[in-house]
PDB file of N, CA, C and O in Angstrom:
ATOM      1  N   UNK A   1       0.844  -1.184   0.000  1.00  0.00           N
ATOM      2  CA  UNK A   1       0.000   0.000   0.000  1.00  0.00           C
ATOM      3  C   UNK A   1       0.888   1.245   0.000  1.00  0.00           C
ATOM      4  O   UNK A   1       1.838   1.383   0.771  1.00  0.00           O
ATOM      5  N   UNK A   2       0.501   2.171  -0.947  1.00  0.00           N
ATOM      6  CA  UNK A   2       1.384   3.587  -0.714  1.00  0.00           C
ATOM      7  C   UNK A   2       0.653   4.350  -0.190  1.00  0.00           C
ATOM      8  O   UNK A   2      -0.568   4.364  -0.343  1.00  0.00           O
ATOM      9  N   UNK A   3       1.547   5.382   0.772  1.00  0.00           N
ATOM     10  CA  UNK A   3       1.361   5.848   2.053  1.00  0.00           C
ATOM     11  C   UNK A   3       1.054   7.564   1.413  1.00  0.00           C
ATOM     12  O   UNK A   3       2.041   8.227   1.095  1.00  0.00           O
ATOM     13  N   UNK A   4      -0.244   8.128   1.280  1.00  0.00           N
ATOM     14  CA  UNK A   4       0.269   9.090   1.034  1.00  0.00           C
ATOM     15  C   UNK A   4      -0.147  10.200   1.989  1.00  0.00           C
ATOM     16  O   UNK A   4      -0.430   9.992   3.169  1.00  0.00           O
ATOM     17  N   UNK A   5      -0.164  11.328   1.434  1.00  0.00           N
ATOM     18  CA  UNK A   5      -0.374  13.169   2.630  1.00  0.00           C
ATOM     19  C   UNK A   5      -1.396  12.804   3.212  1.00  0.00           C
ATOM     20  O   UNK A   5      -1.365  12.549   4.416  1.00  0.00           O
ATOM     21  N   UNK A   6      -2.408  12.713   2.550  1.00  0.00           N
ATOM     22  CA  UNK A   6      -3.811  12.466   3.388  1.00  0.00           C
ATOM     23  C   UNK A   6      -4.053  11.271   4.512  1.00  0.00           C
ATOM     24  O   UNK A   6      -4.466  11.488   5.652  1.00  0.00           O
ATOM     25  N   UNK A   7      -3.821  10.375   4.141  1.00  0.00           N
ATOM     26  CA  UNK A   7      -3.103   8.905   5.580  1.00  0.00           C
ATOM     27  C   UNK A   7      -3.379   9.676   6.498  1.00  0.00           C
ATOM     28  O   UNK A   7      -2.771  10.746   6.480  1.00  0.00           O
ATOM     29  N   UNK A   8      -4.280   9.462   7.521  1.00  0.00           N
ATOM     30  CA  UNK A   8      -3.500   9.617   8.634  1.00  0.00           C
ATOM     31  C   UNK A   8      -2.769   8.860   9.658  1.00  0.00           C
ATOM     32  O   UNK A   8      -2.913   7.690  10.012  1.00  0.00           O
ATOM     33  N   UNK A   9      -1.973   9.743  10.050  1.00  0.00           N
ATOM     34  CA  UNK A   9      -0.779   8.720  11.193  1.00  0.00           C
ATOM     35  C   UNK A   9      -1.086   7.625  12.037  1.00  0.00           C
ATOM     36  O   UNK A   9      -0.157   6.892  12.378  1.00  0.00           O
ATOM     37  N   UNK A  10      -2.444   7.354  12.501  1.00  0.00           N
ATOM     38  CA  UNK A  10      -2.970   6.522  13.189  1.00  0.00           C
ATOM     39  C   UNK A  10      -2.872   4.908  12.217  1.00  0.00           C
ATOM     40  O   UNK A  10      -2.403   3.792  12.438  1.00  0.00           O
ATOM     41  N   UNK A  11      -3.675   5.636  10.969  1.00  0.00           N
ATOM     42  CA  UNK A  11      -3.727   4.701  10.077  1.00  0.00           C
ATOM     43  C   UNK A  11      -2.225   3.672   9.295  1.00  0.00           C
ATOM     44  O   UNK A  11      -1.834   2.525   9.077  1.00  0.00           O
ATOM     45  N   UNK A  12      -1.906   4.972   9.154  1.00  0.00           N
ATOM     46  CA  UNK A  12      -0.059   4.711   8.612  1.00  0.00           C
ATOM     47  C   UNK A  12       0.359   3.457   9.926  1.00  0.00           C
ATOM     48  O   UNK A  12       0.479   2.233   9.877  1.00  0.00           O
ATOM     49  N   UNK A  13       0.488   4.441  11.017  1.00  0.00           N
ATOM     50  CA  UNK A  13       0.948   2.844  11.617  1.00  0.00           C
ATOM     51  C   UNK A  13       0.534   1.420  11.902  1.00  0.00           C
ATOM     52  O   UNK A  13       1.275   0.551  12.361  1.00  0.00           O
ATOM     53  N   UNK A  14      -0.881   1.270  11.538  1.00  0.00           N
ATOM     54  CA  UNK A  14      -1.988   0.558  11.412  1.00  0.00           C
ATOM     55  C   UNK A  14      -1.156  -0.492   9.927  1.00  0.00           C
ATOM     56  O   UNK A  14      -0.568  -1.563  10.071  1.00  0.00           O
ATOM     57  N   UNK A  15      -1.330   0.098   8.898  1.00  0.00           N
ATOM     58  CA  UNK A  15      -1.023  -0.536   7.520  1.00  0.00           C
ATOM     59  C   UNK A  15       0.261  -0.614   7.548  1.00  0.00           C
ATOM     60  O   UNK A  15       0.746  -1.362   6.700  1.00  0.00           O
ATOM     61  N   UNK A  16       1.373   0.209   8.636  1.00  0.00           N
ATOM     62  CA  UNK A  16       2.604  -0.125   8.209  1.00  0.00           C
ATOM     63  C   UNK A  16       2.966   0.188   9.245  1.00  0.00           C
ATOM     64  O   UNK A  16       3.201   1.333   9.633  1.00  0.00           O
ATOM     65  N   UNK A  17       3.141  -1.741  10.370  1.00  0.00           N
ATOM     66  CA  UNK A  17       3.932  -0.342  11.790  1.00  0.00           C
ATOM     67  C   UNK A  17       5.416  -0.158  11.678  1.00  0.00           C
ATOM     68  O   UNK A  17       6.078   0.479  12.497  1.00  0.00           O
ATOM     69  N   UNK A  18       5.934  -0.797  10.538  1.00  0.00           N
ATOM     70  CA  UNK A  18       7.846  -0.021  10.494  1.00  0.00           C
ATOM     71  C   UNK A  18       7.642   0.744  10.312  1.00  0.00           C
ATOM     72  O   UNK A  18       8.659   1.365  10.622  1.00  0.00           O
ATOM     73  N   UNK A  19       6.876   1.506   9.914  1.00  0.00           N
ATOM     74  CA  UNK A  19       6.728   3.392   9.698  1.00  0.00           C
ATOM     75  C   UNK A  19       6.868   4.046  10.603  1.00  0.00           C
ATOM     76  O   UNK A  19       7.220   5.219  10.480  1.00  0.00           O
ATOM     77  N   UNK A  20       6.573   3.340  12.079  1.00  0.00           N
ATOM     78  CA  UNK A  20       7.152   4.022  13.471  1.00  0.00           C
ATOM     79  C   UNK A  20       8.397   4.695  13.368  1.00  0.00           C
ATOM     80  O   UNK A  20       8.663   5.895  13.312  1.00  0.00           O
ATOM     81  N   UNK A  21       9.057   3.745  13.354  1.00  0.00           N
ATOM     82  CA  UNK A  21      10.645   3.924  13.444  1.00  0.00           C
ATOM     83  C   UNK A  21      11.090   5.398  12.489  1.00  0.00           C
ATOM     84  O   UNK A  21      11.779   6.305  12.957  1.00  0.00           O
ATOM     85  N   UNK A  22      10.581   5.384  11.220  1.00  0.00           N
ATOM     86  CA  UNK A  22      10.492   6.633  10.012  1.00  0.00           C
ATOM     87  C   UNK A  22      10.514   7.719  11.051  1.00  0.00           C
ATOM     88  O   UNK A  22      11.280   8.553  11.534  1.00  0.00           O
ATOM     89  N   UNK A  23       9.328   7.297  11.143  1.00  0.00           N
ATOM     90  CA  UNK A  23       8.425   8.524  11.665  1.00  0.00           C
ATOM     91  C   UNK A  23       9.198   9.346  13.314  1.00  0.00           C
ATOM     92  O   UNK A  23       9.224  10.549  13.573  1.00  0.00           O
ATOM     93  N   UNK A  24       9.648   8.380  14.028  1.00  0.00           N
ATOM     94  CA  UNK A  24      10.322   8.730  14.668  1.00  0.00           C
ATOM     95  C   UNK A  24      11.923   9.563  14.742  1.00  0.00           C
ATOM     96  O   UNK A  24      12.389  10.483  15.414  1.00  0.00           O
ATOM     97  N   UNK A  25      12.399   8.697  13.693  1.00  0.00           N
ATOM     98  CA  UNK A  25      13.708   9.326  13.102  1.00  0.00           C
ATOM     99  C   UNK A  25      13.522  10.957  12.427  1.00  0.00           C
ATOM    100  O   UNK A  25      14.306  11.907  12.433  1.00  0.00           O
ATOM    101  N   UNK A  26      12.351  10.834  11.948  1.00  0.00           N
ATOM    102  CA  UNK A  26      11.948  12.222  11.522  1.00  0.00           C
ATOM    103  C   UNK A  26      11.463  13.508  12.180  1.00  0.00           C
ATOM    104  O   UNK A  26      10.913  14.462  11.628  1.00  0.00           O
ATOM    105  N   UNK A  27      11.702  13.387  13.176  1.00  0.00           N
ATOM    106  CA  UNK A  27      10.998  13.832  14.562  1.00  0.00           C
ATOM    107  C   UNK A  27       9.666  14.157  14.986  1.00  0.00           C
ATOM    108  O   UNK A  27       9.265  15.205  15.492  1.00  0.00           O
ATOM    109  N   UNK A  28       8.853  12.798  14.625  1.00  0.00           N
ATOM    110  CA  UNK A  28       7.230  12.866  14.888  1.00  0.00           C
ATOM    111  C   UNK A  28       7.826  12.032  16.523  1.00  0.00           C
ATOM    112  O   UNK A  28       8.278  10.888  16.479  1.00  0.00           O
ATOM    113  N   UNK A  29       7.731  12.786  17.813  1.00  0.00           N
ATOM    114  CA  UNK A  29       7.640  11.840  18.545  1.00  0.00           C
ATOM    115  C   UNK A  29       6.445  11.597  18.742  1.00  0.00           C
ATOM    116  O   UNK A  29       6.153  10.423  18.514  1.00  0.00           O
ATOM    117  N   UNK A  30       5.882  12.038  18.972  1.00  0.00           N
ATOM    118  CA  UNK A  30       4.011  11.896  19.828  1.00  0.00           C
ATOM    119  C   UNK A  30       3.208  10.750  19.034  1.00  0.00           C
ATOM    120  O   UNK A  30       1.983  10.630  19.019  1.00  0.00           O
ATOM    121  N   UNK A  31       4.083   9.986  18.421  1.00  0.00           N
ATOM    122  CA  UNK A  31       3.138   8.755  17.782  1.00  0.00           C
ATOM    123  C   UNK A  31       1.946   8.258  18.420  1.00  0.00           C
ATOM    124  O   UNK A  31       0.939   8.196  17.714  1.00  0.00           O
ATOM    125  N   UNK A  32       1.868   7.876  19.675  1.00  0.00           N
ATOM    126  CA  UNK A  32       1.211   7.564  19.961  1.00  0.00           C
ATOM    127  C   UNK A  32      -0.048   8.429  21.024  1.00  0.00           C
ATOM    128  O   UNK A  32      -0.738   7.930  21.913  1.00  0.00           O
ATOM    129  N   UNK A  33      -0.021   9.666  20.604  1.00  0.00           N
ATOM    130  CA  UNK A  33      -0.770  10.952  21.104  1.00  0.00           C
ATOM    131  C   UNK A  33      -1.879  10.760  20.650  1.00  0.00           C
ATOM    132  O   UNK A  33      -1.767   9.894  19.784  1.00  0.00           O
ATOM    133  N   UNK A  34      -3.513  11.275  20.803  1.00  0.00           N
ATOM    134  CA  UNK A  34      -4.573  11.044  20.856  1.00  0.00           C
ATOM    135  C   UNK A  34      -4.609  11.953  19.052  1.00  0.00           C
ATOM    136  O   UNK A  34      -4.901  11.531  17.933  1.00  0.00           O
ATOM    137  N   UNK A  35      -4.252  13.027  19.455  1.00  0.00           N
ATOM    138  CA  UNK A  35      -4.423  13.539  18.041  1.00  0.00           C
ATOM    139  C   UNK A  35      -3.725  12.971  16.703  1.00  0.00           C
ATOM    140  O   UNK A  35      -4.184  13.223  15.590  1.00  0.00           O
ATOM    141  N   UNK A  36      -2.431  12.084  16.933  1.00  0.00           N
ATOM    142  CA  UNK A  36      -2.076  11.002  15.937  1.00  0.00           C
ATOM    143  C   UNK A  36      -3.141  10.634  14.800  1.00  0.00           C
ATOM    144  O   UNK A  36      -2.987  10.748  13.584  1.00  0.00           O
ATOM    145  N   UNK A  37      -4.639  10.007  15.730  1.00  0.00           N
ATOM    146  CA  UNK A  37      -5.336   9.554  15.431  1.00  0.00           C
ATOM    147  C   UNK A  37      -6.458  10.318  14.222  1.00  0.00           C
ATOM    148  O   UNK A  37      -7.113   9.755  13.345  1.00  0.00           O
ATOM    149  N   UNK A  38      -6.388  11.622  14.527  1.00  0.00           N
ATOM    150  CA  UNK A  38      -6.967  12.478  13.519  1.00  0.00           C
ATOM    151  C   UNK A  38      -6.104  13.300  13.022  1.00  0.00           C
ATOM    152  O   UNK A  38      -6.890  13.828  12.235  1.00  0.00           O
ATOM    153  N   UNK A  39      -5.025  13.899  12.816  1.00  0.00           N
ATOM    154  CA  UNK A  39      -4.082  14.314  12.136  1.00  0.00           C
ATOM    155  C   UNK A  39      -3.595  13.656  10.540  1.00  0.00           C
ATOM    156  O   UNK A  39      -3.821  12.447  10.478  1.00  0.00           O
ATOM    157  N   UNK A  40      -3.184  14.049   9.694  1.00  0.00           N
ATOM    158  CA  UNK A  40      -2.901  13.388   8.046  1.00  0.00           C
ATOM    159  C   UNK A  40      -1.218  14.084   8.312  1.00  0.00           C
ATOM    160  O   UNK A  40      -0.795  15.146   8.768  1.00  0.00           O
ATOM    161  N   UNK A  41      -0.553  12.745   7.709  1.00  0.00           N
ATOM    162  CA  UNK A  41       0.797  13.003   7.627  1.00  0.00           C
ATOM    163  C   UNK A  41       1.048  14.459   7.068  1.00  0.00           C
ATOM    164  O   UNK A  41       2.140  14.976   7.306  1.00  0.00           O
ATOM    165  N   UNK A  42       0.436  14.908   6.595  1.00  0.00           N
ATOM    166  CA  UNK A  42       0.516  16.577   5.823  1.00  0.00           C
ATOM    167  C   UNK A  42       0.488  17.414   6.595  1.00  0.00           C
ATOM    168  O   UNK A  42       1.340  18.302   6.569  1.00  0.00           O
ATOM    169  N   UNK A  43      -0.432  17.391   7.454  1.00  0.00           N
ATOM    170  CA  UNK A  43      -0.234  18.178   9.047  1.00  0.00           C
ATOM    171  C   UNK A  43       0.730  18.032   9.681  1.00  0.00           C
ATOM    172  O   UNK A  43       1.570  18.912   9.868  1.00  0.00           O
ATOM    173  N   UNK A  44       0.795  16.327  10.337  1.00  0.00           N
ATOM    174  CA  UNK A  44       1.538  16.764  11.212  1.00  0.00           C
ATOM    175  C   UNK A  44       3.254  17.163  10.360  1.00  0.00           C
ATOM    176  O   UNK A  44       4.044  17.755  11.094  1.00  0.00           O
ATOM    177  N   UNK A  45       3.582  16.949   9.394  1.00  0.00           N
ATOM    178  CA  UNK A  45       5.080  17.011   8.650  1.00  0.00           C
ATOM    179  C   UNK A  45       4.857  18.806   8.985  1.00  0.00           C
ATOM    180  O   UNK A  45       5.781  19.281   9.647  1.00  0.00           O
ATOM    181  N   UNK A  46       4.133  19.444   8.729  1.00  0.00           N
ATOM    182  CA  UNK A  46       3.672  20.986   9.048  1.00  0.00           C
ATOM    183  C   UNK A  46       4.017  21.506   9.928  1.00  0.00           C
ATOM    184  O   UNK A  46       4.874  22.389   9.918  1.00  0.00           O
ATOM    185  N   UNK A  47       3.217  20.927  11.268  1.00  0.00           N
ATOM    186  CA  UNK A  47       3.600  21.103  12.465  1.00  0.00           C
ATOM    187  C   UNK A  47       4.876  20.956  12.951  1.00  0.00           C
ATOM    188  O   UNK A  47       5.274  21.632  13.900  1.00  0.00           O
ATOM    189  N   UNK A  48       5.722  19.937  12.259  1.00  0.00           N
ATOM    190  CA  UNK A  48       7.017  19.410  12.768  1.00  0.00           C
ATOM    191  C   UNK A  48       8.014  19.832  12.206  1.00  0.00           C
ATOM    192  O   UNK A  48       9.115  19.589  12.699  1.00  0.00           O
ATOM    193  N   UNK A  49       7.878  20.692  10.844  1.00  0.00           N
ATOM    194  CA  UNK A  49       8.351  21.392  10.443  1.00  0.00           C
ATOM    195  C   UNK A  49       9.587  20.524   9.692  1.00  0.00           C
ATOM    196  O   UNK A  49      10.813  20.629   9.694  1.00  0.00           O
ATOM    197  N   UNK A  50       8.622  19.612   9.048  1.00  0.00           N
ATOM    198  CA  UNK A  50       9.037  18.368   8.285  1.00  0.00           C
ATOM    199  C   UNK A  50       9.377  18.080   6.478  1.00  0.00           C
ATOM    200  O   UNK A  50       8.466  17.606   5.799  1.00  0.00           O
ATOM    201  N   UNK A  51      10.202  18.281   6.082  1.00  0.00           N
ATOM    202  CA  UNK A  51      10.094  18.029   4.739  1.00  0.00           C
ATOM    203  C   UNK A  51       9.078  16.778   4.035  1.00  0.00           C
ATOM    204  O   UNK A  51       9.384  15.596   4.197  1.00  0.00           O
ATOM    205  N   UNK A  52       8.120  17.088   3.419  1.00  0.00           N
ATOM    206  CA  UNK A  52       7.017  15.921   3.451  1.00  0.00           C
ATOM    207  C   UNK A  52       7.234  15.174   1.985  1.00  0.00           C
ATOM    208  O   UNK A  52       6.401  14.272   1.892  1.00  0.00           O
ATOM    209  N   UNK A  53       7.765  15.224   1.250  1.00  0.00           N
ATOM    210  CA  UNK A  53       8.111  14.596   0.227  1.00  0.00           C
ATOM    211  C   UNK A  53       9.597  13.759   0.268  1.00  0.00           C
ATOM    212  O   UNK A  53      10.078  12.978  -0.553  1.00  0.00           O
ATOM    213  N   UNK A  54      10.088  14.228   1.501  1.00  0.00           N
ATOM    214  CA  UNK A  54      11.127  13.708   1.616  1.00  0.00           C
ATOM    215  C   UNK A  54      10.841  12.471   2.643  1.00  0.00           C
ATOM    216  O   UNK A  54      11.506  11.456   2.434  1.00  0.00           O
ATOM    217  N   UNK A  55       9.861  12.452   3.801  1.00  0.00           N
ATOM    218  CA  UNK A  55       9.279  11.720   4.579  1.00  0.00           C
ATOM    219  C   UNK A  55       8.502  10.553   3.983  1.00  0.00           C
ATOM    220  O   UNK A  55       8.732   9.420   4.404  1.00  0.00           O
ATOM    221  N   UNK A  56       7.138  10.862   2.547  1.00  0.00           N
ATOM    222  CA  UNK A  56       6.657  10.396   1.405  1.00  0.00           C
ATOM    223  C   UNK A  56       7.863   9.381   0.961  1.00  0.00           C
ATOM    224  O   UNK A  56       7.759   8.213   1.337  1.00  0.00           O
ATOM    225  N   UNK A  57       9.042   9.773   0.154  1.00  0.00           N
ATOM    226  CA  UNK A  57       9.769   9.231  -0.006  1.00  0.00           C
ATOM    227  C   UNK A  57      10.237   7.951   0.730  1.00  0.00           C
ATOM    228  O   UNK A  57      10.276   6.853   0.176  1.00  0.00           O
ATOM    229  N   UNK A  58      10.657   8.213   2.261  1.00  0.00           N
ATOM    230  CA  UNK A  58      11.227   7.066   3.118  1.00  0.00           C
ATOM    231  C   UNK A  58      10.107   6.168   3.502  1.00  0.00           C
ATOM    232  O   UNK A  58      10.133   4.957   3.722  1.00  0.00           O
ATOM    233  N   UNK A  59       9.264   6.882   3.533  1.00  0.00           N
ATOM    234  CA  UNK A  59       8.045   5.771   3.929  1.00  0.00           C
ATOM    235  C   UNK A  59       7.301   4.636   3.151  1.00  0.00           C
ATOM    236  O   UNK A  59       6.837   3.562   3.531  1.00  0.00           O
ATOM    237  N   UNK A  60       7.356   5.342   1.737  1.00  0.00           N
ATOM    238  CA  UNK A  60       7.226   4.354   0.417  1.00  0.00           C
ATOM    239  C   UNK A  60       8.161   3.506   0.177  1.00  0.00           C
ATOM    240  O   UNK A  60       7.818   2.883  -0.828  1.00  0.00           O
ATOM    241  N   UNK A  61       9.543   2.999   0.697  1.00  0.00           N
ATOM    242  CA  UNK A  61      10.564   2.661   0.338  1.00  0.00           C
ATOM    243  C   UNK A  61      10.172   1.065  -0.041  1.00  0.00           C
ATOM    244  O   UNK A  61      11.034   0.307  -0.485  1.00  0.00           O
TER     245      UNK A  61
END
């Protein structure tokens, strides 16, 4: 399955939990935060002040 902006993070780790680890390295810590659950990787990469095509990238690998 490819992972894309709209996903949200809840889901992402749902369909792919090595994406933790990504996601962590990338500095999403709050994985497991309530808002995870309604947030889209597009946000939170926003919030985190995340390059999101570059994140897109590692996560599709």
């Amino acid at each position: 399955m490819t992972i894309t902006k709209d996903m949200l993070i809840g889901e992402i780790l749902r369909v792919k939990p090595e994406a933790a680890e990504i996601l962590l390295r990338f500095g999403m810590g709050c994985l497991g935060c309530p808002s995870s659950q309604m947030e889209s990787l597009e946000q939170a990469a926003v919030v985190h002040g995340i390059n999101l095509e570059e994140l897109l990238k590692e996560l599709n690998k």
